[in-house]
N, C-alpha and C positions, 0 to 999 in steps of 0.2 A: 240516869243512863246506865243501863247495863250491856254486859259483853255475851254474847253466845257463840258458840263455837257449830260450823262446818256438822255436824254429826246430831249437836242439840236441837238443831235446826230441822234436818232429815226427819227426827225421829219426836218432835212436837210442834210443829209446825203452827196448827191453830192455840197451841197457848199461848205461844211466843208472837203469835198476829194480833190475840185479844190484849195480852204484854205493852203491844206497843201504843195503843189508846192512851195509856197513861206517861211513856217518854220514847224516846228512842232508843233503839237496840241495836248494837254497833255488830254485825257481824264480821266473825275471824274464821282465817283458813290458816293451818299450821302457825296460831297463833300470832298472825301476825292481819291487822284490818284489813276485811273486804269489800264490803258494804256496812252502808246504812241503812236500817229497816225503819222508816217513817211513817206513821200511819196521817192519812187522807180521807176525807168526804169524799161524794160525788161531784159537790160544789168547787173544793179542790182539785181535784180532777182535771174539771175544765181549763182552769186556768194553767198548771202545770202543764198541760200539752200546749196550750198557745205560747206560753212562757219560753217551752223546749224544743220547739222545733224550728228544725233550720230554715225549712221554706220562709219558714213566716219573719225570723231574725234577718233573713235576707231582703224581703221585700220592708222592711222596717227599716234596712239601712241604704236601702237603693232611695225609698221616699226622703228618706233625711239628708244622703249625698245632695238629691235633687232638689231641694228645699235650698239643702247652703248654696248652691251653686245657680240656681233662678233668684229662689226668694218665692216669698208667699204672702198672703194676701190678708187683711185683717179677717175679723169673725163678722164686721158690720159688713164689709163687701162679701164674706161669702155671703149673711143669710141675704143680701139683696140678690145676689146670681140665685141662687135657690128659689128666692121668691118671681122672680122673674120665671125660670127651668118650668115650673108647676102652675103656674098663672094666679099667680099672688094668692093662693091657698098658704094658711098661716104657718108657722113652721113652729 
């Protein structure tokens, strides 16, 4: 892991992106941590934004309040609801 500074950044920007394929690079402003520079796939990608957004954290913890607070149903009764919904098309 290496550190770059506010200014090294501005002024190589693409070396310091190719840099980061091999670790992370902690970026500093007046010497003191600002970010981290982590390098990502496309494959990464996706999941990071499903990971990080609040809509989705929100509907994740509304379904699990409502889970604790009903209850839920085995996997054997859902696929028979399913198999029923479709007209016994296999699942």
């Amino acid at each position: 892991m290496r550190f770059a500074g506010i200014k090294e950044l501005k002024h190589k920007t693409m070396d310091i992106l190719k840099e980061s394929e091999k670790g992370d690079i902690i970026i500093t402003a007046y010497g003191k941590p600002a970010a981290i520079l982590h390098h990502i796939t496309e494959d990464d990608l996706a999941d990071y934004l499903v990971e990080n957004d609040p809509a989705f954290k929100g509907k994740i913890e509304e379904a699990y309040a409502e889970y604790n607070s009903v209850g839920g149903i085995t996997a054997d009764a859902m696929i028979k609801k399913l198999k029923r919904r479709n007209g016994a098309k296999k699942v």
